[in-house]
Structures are given as C-alpha cells and as structure tokens.
C-alpha positions in Angstrom: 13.7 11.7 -3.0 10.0 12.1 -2.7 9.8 9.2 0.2 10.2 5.5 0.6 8.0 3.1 -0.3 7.5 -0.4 0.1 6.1 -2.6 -2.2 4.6 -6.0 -1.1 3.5 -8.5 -4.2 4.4 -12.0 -4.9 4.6 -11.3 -9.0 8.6 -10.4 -9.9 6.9 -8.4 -12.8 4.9 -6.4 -11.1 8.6 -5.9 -8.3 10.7 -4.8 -11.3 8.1 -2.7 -13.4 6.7 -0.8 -10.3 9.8 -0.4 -8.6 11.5 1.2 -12.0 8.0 3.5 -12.7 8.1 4.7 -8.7 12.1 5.3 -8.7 11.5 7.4 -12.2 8.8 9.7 -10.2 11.7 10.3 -7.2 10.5 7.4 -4.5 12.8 5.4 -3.4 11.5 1.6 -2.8 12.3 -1.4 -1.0 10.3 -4.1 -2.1 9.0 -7.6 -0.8 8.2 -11.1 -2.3 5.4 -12.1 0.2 4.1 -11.2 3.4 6.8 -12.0 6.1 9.3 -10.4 4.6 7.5 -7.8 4.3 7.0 -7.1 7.7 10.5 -7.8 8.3 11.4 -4.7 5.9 9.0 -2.5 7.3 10.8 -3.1 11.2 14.3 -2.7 9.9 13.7 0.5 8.0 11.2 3.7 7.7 8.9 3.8 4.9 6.3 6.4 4.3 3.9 4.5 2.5 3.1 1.0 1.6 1.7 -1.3 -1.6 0.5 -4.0 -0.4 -0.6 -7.1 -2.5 -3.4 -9.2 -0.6 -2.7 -13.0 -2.0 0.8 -13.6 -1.6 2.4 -16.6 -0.1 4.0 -17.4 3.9 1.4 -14.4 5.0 -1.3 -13.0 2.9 -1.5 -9.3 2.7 -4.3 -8.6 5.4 -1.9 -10.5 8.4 0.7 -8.3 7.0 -1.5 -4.9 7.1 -2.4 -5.9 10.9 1.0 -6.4 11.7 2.4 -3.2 10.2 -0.5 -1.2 11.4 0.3 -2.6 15.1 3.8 -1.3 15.0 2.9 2.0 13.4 -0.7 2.8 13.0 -0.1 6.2 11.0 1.6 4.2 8.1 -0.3 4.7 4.6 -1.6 1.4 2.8 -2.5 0.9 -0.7 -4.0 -2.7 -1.2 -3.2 -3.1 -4.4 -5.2 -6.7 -5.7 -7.1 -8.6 -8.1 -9.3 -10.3 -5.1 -13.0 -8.8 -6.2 -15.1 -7.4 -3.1 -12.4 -6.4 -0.8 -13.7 -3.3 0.1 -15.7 -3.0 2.8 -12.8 -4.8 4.5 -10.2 -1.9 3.4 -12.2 0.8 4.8 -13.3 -1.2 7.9 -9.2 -1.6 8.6 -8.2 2.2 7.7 -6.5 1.7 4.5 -6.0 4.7 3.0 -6.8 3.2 -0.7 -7.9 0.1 -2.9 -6.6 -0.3 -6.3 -7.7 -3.1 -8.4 -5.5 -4.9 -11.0 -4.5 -4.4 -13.6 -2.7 -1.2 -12.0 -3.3 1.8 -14.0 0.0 3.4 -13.5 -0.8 7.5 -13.6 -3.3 7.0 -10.9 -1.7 5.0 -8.7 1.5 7.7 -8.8 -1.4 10.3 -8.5 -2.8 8.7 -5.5 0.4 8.2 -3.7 1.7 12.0 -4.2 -1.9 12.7 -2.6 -1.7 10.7 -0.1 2.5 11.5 0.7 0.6 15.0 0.8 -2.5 13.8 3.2 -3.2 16.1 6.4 -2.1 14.0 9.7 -6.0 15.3 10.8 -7.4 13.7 7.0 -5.2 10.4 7.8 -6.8 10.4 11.6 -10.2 10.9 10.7 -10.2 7.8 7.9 -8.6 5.7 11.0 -11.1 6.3 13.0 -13.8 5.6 10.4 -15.0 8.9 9.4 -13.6 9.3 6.4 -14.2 6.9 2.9 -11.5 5.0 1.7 -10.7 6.1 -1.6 -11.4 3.0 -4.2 -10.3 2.3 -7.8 -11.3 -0.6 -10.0 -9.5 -2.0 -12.6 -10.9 -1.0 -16.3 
C-alpha cells in the first residue's frame, strides 16, 4: 500500500467512485459521510493524507480541518469542493491543496503521490505561510 487515506464528502457517489479509483492506484481508504465522523476516523486510526469535502452535514469541512489539524498539525489536506472563492482561506489554514469539483481524477492521484512524496521542510514552510497552496479549478 502506498498509504491511507481518508476521504470526507457527504455524496455516496463521490465515497464509492473515489474510494475504488484510490484503492486501484495502491492507497488504502477509510472514508466518511460528514464531518464528525470524520474526525472520529481520523482519532481511531493513522491516515497519511486527507480529502476533505467543505459542505457536508453535522460539521462542515472547515470545523473538521481545525479539529484534525489540532490533533496532528503535519497531516496533509486536500479540500476538495464545489464552494467558489475558498482559497485564500485554504492557504491562510495550511492546506496543502484545493481542488474544485468536478474532480479531475489523474490530477488529483498526481497531487496526492506529490504530496505522499512532500519534504517534511516543503510541508513546514506552507504551515507556516511561506509557501502557496497549490490550487486547481474545475474545467
């Protein structure tokens, strides 16, 4: 396995067709219908890198980055969302990248092999706000 990964989004499509396309590229993923649980995945076991829908339902995406982020500041976010102008936001917080929906498959496995291959000093310096978080927009 090339590392576990869990993936936050509210749309059962989106849990099935992501989860099969990630396990086909050697990730293992745990996956999470809305915010609570998954925060409740992410303290029972290790994952090295999260997806992270931003409008889901019991706790939106952005309480569920700052509670993650506060039990393990060094874990790898990809907001992945259809909200428009959420940017500034995602670099202000450290994410390490914004994808907009409609997910374009081969560069959101291409951005998480980078990132699973990120420097610790790379993933420091974007915390700490010298570094750009990469974007993506939909097409």
């Amino acid at each position: 396995m090339k590392g576990k990964i869990l993936l936050a989004d509210d749309d059962p499509e989106i849990l099935v067709s992501l989860s099969a396309a990630l396990n086909s590229e050697g990730y293992e993923v745990i996956t999470a219908a809305n915010g609570r649980e998954a925060c409740q995945r992410f303290r029972e076991e290790h994952v090295d890198l999260i997806l992270l829908d931003l409008k889901m339902p019991v706790r939106n995406g952005w309480d569920s980055f700052e509670r993650v982020t506060s039990i393990n500041p060094l874990v790898q976010v990809i907001v992945i969302t259809a909200l428009p102008d959420q940017y500034t936001l995602a670099a202000a917080a450290g994410v390490a990248a914004l994808i907009e929906k409609p997910l374009d498959l081969p560069l959101l496995i291409r951005t998480i092999d980078e990132l699973r291959a990120e420097p610790i000093e790379s993933r420091l310096s974007r915390l700490a706000g010298r570094e750009p978080v990469a974007r993506y927009f939909a097409n």
